[in-house]
Backbone and ligand atoms as CSV (ligand in chain L), in Angstrom:
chain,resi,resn,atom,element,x,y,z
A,1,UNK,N,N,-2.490,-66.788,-63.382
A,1,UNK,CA,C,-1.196,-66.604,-64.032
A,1,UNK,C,C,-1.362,-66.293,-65.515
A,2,UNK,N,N,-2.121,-67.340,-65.807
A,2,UNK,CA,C,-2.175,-66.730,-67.743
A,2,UNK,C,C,-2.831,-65.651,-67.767
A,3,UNK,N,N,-4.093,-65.145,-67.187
A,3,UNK,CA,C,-4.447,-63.449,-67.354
A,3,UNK,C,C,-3.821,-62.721,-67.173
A,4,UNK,N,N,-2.647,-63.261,-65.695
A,4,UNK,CA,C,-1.636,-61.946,-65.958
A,4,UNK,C,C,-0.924,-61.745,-67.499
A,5,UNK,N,N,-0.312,-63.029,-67.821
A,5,UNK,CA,C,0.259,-62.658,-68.564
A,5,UNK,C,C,-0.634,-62.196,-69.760
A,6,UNK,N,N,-1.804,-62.304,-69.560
A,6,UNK,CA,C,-2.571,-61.647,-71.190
A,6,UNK,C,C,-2.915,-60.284,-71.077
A,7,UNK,N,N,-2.532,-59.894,-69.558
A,7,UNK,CA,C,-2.737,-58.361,-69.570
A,7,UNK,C,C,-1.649,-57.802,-69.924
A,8,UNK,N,N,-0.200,-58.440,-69.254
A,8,UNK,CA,C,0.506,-57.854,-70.000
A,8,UNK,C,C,1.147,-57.565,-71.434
A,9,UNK,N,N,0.852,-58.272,-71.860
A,9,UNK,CA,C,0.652,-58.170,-73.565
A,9,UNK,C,C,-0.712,-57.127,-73.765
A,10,UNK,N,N,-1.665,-57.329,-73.168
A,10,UNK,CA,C,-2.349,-56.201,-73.711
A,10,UNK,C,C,-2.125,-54.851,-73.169
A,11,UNK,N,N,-1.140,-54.488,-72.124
A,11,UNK,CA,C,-0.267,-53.457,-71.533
A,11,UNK,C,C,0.520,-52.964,-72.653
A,12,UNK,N,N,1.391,-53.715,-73.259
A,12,UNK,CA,C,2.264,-54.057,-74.090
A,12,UNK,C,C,1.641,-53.252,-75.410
A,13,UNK,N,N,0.462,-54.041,-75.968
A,13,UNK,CA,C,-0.231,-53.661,-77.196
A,13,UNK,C,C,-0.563,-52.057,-76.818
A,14,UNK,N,N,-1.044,-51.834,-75.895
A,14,UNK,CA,C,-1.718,-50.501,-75.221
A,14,UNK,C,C,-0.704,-49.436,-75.660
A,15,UNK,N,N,0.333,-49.781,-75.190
A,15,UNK,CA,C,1.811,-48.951,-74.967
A,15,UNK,C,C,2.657,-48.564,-76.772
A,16,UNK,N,N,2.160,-49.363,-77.383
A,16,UNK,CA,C,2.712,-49.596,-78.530
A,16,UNK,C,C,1.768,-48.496,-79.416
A,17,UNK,N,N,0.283,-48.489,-79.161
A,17,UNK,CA,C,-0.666,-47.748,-80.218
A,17,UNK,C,C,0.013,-46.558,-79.632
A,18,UNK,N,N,0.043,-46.443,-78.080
A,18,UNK,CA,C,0.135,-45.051,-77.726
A,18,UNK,C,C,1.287,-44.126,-78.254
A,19,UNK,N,N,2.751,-44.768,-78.591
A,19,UNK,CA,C,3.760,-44.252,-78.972
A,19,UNK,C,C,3.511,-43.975,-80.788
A,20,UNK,N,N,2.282,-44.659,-80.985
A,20,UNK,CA,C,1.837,-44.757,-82.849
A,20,UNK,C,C,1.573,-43.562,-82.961
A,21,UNK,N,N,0.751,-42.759,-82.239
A,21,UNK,CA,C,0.299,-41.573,-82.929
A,21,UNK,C,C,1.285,-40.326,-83.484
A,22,UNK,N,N,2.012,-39.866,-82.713
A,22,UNK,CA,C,2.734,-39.099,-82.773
A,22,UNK,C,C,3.991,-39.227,-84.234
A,23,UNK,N,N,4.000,-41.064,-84.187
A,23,UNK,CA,C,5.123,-41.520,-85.406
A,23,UNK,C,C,4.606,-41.348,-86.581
A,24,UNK,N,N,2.870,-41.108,-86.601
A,24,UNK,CA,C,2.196,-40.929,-87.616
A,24,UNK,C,C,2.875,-39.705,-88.690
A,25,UNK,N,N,3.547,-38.754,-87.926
A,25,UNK,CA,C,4.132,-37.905,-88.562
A,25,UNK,C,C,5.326,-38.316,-88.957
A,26,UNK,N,N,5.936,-39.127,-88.784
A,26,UNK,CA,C,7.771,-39.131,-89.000
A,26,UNK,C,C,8.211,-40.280,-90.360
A,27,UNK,N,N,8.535,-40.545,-90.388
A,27,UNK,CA,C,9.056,-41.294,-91.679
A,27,UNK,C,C,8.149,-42.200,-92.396
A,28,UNK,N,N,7.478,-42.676,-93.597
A,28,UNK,CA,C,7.042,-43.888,-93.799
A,28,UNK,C,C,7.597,-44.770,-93.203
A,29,UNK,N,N,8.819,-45.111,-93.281
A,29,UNK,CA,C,9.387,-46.181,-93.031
A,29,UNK,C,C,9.505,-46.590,-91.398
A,30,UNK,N,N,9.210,-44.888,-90.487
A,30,UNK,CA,C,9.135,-45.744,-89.422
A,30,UNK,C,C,7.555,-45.939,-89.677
A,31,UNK,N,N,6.747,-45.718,-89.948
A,31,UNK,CA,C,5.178,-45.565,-89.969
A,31,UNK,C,C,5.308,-47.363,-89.730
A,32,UNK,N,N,5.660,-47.805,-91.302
A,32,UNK,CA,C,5.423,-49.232,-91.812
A,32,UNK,C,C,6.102,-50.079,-90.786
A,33,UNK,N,N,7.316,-50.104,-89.791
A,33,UNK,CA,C,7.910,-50.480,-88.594
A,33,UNK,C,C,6.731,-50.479,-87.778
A,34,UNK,N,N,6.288,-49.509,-87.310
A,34,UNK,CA,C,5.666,-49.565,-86.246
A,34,UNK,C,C,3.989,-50.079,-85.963
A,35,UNK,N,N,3.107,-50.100,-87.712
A,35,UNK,CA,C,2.058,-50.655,-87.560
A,35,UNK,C,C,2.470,-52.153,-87.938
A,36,UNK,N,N,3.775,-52.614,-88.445
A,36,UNK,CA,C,3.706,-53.868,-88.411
A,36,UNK,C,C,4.184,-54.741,-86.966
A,37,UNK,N,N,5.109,-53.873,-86.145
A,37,UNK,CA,C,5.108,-53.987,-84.909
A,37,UNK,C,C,3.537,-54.478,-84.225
A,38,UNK,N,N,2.582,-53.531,-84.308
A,38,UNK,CA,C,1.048,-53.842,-84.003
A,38,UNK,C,C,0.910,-54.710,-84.762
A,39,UNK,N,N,0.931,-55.246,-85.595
A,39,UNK,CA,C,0.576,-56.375,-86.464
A,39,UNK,C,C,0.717,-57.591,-85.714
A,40,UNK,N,N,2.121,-57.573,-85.359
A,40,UNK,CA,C,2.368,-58.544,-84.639
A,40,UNK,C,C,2.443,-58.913,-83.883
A,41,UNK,N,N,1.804,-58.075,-82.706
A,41,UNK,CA,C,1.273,-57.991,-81.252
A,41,UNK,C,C,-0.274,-58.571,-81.543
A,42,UNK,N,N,-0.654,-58.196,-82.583
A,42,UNK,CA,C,-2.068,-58.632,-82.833
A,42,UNK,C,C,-2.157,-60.110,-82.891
A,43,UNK,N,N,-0.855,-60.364,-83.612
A,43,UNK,CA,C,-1.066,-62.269,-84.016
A,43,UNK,C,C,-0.440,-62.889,-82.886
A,44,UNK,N,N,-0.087,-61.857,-82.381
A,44,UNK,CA,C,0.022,-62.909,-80.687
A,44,UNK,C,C,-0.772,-63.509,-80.156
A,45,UNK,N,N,-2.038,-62.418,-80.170
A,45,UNK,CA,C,-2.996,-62.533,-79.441
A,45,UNK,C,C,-3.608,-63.306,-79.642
A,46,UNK,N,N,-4.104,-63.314,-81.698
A,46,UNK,CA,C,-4.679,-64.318,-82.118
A,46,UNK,C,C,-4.114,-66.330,-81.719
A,47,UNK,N,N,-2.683,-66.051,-81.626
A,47,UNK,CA,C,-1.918,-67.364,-80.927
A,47,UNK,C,C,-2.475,-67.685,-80.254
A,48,UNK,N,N,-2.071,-66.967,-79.012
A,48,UNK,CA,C,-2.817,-67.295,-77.925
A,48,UNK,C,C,-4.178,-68.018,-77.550
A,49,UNK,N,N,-5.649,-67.394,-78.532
A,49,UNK,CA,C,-6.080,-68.002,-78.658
A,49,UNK,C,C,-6.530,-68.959,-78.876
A,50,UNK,N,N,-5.602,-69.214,-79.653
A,50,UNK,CA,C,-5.453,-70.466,-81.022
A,50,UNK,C,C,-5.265,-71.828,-80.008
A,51,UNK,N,N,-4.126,-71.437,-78.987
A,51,UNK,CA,C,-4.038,-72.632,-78.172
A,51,UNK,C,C,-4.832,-72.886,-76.676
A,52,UNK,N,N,-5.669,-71.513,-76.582
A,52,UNK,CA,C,-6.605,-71.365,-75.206
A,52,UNK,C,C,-8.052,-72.145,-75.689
A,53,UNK,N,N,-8.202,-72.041,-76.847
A,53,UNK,CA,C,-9.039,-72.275,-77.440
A,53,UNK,C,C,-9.770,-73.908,-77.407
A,54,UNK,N,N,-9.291,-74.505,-77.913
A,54,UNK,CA,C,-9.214,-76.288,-77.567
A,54,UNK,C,C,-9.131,-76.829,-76.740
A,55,UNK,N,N,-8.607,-76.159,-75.610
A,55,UNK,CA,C,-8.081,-76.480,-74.398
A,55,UNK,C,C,-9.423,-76.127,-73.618
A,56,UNK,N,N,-10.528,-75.254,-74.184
A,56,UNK,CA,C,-11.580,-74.779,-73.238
A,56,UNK,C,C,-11.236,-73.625,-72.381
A,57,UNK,N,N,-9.961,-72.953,-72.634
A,57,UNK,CA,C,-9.788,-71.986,-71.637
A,57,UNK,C,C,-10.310,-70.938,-72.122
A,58,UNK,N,N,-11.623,-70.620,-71.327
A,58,UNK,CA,C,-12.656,-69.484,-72.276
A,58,UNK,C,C,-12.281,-67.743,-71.165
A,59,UNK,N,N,-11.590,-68.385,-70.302
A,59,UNK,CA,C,-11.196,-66.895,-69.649
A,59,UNK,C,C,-9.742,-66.137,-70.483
A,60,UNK,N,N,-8.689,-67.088,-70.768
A,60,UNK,CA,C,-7.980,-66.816,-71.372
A,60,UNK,C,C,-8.301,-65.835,-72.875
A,61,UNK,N,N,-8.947,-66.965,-73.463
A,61,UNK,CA,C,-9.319,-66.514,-75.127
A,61,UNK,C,C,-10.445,-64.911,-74.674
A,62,UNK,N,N,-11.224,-64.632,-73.605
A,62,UNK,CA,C,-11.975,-63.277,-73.582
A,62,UNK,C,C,-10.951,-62.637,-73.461
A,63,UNK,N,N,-9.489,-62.585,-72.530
A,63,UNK,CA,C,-9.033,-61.456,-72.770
A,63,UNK,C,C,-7.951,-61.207,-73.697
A,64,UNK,N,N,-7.738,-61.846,-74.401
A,64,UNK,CA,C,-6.788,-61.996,-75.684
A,64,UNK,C,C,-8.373,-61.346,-77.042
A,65,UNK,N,N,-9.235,-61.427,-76.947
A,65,UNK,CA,C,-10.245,-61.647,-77.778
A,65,UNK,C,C,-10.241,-59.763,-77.281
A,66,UNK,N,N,-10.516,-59.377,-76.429
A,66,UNK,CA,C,-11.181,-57.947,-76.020
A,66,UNK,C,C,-10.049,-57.376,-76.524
A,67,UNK,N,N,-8.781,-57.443,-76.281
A,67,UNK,CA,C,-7.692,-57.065,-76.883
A,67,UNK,C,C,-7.766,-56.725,-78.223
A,68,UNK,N,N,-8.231,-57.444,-79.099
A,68,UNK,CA,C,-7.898,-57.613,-80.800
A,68,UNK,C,C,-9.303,-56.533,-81.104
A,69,UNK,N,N,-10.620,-56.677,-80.388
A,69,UNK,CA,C,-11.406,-55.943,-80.157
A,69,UNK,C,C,-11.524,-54.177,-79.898
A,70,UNK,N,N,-10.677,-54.078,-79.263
A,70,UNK,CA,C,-9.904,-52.973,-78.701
A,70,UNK,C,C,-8.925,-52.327,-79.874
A,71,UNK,N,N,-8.053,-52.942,-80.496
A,71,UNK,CA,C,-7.642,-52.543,-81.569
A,71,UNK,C,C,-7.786,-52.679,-83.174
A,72,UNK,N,N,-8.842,-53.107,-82.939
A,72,UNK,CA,C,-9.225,-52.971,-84.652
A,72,UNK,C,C,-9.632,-51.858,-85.098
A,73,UNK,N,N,-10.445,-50.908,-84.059
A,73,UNK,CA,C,-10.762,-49.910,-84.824
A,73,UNK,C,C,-9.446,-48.887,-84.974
A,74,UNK,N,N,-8.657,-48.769,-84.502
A,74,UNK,CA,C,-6.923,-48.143,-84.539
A,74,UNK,C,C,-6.377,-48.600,-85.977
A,75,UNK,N,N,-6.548,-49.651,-86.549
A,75,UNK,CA,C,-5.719,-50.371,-88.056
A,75,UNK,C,C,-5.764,-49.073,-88.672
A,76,UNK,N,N,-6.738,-48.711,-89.356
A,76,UNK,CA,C,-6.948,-47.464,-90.195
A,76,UNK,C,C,-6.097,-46.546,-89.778
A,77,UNK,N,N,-6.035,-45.930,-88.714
A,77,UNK,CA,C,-5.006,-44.658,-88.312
A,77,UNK,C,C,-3.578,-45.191,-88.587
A,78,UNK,N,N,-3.162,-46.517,-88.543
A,78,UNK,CA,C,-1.788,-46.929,-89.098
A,78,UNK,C,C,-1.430,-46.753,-90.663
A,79,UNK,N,N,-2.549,-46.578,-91.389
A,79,UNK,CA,C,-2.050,-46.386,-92.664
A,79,UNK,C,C,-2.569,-45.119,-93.490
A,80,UNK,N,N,-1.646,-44.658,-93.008
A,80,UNK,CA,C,-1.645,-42.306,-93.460
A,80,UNK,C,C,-1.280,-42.861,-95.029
A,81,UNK,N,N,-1.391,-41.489,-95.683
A,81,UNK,CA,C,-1.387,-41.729,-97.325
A,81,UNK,C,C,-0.065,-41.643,-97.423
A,82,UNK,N,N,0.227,-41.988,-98.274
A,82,UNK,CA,C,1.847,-41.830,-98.547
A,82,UNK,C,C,2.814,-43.091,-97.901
A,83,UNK,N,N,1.952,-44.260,-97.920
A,83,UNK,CA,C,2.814,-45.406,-96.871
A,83,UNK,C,C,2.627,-46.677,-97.665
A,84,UNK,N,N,2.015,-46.416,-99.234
A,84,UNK,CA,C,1.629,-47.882,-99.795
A,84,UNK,C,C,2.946,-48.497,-100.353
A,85,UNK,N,N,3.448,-49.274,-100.612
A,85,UNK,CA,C,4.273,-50.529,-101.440
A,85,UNK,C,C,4.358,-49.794,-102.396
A,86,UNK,N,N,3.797,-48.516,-102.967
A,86,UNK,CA,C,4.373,-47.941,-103.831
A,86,UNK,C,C,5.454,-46.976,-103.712
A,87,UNK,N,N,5.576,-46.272,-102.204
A,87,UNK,CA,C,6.275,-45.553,-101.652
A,87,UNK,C,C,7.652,-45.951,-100.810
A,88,UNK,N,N,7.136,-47.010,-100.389
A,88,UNK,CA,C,7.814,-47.390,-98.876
A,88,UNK,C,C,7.750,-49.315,-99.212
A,89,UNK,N,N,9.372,-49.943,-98.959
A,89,UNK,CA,C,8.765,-51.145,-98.874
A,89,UNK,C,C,8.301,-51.722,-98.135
A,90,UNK,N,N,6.891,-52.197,-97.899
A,90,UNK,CA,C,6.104,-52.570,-97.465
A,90,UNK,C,C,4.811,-53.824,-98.168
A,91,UNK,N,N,3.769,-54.187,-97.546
A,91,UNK,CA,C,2.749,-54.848,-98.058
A,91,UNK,C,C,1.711,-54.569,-98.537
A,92,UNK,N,N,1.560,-53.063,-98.042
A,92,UNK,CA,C,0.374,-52.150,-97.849
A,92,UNK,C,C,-0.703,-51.965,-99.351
A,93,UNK,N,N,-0.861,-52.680,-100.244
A,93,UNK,CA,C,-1.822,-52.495,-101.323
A,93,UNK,C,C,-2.160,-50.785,-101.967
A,94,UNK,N,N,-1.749,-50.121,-103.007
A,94,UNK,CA,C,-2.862,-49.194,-103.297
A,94,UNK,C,C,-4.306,-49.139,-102.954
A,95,UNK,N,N,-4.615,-50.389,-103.490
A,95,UNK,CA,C,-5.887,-50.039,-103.057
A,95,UNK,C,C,-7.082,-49.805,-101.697
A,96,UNK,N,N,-5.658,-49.975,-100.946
A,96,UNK,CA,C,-6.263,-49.448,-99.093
A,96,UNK,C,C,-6.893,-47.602,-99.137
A,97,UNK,N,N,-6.331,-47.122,-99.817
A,97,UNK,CA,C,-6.211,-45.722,-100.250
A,97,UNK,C,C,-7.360,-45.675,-101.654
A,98,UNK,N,N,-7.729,-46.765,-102.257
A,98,UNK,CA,C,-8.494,-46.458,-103.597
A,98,UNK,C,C,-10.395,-46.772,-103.140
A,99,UNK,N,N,-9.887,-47.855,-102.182
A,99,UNK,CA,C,-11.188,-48.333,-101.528
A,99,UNK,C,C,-11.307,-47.994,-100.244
A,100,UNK,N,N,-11.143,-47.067,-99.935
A,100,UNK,CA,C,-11.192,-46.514,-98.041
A,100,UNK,C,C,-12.004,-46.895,-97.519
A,101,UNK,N,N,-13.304,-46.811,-97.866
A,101,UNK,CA,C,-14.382,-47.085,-97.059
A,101,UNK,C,C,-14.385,-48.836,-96.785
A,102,UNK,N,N,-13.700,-49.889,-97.922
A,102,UNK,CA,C,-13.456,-51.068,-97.376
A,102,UNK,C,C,-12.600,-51.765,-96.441
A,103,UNK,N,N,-11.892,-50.449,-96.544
A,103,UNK,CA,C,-10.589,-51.145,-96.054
A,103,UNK,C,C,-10.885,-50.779,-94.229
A,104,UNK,N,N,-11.179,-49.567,-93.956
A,104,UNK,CA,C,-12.158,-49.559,-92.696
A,104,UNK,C,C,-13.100,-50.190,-91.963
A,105,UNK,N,N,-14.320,-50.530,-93.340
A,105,UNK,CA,C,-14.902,-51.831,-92.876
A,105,UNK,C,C,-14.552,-53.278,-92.627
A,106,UNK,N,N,-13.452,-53.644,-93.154
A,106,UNK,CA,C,-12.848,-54.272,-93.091
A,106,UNK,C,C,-12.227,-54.824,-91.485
A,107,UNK,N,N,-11.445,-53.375,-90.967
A,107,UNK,CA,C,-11.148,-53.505,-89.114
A,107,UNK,C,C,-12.554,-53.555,-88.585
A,108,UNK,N,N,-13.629,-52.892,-88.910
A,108,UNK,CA,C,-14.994,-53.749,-88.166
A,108,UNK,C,C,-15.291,-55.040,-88.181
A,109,UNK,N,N,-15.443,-55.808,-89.197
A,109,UNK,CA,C,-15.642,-56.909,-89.457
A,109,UNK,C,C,-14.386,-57.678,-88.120
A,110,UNK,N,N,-13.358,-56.993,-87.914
A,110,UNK,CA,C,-12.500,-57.999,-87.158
A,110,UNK,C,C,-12.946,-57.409,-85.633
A,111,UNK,N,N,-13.270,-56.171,-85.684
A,111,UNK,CA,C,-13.654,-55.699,-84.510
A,111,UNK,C,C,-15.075,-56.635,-83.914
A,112,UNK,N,N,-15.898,-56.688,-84.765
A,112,UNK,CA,C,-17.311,-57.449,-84.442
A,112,UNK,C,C,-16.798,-58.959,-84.163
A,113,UNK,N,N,-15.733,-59.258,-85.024
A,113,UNK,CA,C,-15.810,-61.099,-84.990
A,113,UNK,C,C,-14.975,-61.376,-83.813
A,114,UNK,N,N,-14.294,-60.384,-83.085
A,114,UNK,CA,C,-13.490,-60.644,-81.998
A,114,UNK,C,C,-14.236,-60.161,-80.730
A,115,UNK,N,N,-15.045,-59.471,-81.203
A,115,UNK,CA,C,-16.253,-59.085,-79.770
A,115,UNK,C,C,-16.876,-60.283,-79.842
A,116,UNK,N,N,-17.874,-61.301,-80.364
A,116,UNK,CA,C,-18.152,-61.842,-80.201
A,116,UNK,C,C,-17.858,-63.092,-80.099
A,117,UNK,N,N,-16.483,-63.281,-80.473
A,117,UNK,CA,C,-15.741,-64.284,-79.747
A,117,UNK,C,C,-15.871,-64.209,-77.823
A,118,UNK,N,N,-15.093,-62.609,-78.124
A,118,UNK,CA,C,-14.977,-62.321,-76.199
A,118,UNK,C,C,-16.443,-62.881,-75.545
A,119,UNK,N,N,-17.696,-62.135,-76.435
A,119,UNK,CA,C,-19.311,-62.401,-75.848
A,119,UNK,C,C,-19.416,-63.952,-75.637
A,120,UNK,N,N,-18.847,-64.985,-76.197
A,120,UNK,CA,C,-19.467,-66.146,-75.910
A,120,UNK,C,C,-18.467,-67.146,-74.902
A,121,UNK,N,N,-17.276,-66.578,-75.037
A,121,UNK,CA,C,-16.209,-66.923,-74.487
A,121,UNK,C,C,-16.643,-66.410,-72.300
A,122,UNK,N,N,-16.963,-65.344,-72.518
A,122,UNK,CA,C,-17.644,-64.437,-71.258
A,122,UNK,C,C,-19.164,-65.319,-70.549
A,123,UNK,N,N,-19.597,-65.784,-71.407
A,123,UNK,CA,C,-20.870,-66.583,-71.178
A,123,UNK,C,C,-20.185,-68.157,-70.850
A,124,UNK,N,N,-19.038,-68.141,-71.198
A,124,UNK,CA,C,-18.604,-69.805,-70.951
A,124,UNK,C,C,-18.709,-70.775,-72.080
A,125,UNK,N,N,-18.637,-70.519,-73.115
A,125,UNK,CA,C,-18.820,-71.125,-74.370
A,125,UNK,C,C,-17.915,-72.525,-74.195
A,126,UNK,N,N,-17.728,-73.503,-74.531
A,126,UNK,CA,C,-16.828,-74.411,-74.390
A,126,UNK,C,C,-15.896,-74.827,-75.395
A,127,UNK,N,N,-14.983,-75.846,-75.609
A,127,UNK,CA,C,-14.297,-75.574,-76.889
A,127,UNK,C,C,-14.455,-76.292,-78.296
A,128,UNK,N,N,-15.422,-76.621,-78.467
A,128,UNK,CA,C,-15.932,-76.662,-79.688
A,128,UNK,C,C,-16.144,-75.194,-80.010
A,129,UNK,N,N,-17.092,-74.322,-79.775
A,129,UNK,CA,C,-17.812,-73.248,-79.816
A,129,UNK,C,C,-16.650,-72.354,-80.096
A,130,UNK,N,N,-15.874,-72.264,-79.059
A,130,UNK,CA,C,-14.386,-71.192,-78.869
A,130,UNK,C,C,-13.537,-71.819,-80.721
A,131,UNK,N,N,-13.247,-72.820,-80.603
A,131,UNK,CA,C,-12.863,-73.151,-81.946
A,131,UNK,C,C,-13.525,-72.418,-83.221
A,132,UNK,N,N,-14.627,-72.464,-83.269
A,132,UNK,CA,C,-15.488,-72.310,-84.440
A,132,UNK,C,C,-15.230,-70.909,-84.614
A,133,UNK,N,N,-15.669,-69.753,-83.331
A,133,UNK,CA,C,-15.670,-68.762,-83.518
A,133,UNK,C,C,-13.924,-67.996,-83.413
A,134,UNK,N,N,-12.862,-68.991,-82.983
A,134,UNK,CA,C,-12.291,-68.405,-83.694
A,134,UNK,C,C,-11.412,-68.273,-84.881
A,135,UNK,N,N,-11.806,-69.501,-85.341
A,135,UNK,CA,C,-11.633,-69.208,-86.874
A,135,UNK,C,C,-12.437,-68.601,-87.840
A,136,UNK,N,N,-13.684,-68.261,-87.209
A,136,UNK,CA,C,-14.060,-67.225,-88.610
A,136,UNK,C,C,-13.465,-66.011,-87.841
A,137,UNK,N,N,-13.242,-65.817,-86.610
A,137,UNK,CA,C,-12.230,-64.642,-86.553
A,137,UNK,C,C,-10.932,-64.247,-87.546
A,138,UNK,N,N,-10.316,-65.642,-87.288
A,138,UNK,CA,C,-9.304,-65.350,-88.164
A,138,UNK,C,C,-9.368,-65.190,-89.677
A,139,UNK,N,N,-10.636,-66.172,-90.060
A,139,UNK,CA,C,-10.930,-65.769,-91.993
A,139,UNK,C,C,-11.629,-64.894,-92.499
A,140,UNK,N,N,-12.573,-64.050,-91.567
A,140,UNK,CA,C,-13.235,-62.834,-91.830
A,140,UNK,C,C,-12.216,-62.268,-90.966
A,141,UNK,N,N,-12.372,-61.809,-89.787
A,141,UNK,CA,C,-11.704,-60.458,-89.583
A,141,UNK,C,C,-9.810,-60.393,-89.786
A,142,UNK,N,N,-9.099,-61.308,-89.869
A,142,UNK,CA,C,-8.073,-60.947,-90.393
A,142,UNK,C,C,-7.683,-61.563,-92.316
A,143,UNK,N,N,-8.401,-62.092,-92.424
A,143,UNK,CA,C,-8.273,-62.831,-93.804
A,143,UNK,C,C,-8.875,-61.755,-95.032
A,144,UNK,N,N,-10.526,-61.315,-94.166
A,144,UNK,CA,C,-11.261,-60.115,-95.088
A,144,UNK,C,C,-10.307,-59.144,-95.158
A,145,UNK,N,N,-9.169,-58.817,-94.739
A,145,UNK,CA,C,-8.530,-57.223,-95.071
A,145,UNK,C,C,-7.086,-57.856,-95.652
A,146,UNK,N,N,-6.933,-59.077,-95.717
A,146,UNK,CA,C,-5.056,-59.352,-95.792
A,146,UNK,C,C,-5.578,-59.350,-97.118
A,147,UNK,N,N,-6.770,-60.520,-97.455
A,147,UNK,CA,C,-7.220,-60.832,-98.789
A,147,UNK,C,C,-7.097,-59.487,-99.949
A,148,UNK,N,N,-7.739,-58.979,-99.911
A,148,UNK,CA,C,-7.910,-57.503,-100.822
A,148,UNK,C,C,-6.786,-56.557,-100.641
A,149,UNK,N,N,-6.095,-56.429,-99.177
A,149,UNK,CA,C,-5.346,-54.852,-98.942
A,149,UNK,C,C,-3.870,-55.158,-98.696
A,150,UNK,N,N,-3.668,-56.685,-98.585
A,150,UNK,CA,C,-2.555,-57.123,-98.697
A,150,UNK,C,C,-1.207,-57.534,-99.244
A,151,UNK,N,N,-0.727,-57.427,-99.527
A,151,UNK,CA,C,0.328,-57.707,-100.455
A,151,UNK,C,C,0.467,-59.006,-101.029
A,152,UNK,N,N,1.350,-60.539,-101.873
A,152,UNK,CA,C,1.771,-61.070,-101.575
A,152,UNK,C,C,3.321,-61.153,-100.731
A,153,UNK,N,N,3.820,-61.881,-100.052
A,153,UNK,CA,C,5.734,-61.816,-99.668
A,153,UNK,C,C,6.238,-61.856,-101.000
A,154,UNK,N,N,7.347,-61.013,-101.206
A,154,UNK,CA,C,7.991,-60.980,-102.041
A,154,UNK,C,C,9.066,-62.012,-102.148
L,1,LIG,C1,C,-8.198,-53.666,-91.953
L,1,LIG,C2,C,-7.112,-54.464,-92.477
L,1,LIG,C3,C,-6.396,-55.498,-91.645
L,1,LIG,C4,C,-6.885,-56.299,-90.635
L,1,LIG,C5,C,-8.301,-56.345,-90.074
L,1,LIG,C6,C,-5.785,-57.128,-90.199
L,1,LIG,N1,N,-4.657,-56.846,-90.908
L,1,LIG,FE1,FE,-2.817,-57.664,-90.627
L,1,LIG,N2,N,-2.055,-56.456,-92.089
L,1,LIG,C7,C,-2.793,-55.612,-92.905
L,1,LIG,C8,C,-1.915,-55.002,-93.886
L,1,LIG,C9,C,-2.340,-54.036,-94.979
L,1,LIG,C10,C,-0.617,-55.492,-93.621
L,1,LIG,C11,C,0.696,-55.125,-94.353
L,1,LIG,C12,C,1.281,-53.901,-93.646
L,1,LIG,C13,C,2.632,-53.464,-94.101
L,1,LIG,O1,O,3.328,-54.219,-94.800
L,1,LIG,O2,O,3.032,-52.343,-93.731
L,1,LIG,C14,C,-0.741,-56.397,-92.472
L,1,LIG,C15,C,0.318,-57.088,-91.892
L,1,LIG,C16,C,0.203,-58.055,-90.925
L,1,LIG,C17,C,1.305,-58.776,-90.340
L,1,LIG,C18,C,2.757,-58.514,-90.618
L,1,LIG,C19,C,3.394,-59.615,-91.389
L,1,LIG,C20,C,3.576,-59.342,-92.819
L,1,LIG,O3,O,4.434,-60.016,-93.393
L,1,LIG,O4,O,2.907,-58.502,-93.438
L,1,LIG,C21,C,0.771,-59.681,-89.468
L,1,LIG,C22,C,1.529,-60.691,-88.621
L,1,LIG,C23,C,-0.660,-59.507,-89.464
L,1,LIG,N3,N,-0.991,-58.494,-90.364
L,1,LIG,C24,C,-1.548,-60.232,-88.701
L,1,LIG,C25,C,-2.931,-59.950,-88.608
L,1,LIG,C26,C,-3.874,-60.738,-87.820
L,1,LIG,C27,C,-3.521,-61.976,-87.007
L,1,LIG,C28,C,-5.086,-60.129,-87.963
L,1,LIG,C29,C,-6.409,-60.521,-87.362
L,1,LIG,C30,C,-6.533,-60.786,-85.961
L,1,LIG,C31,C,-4.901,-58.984,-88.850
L,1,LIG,N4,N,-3.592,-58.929,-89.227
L,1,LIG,C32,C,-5.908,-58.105,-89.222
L,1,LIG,C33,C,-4.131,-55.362,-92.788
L,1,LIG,C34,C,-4.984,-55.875,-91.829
């Protein structure tokens, strides 16, 4: 029952990049709608974990984990030029656009720390282990890019 439901959220997430590309052309403002839409399909996932996690449910957290895996390398294509907090209100930093090459490395770092969440989670890791790894998920791979490319809330 819970894989179903983690596929369908990752159905869900799937369905959401796919309608992204094309919006890439149309308004900032839908741009900034729709990668924060993914944003927040993303911190679902990370949820999810959050509570599969402690619990030892290491089948759960792999496919919530392959998910976030799956879309990290996509972040970058959500933010076309012309979409920073200087343009559009949004969170989006100048300097996503001043430092490119970090801000890219940046979705690796979450791409790697969420693969190897899935890798140990897949091997049966238990929940100490599932804990550990996924909080440096969350402070390297989503913390390394909010930190620098992020805004504060206004
Ligand atoms: C490569 C950079 C990058 C990575 C990696 C990244 N984010 Fe983001 N995220 C951003 C930026 C930039 C924004 C602001 C976008 C905007 O305002 O249009 C954002 C916005 C968000 C938002 C929308 C809420 C808000 O007020 O801005 C949520 C939720 C979020 N991120 C969650 C996550 C989680 C959870 C992870 C890790 C699993 C993650 N992000 C990984 C760059 C990133």
């Amino acid at each position: 029952m819970r894989s179903l439901v983690a596929s369908a959220v990752v159905a869900a997430t799937l369905f959401l990049a796919s309608v992204l590309a094309p919006a890439l052309a149309a308004e900032p403002k839908e741009t900034v709608d729709l990668r924060n839409a993914v944003m927040w399909s993303i911190a679902a996932h990370l949820n999810q974990i959050k509570a599969a996690a402690p619990a030892g449910d290491a089948k759960t957290v792999a496919a919530h984990a392959a998910a976030l895996k799956g879309l990290a390398p996509h972040i970058p294509t959500m933010f076309p030029e012309g979409t920073s907090l200087e343009v559009v209100e949004n969170r989006a930093k100048p300097e996503i656009w001043a430092d490119w090459d970090k801000f890219v490395e940046a979705a690796e770092v979450m791409e790697t720390r969420a693969g190897e969440l899935e890798q140990i989670a897949k091997d049966g890791a238990e929940a100490p282990a599932l804990v550990a790894a996924f909080a440096t998920l969350g402070k390297e791979g989503c913390g390394g890019c909010h930190k620098p490319f992020r805004a504060p809330k206004d």
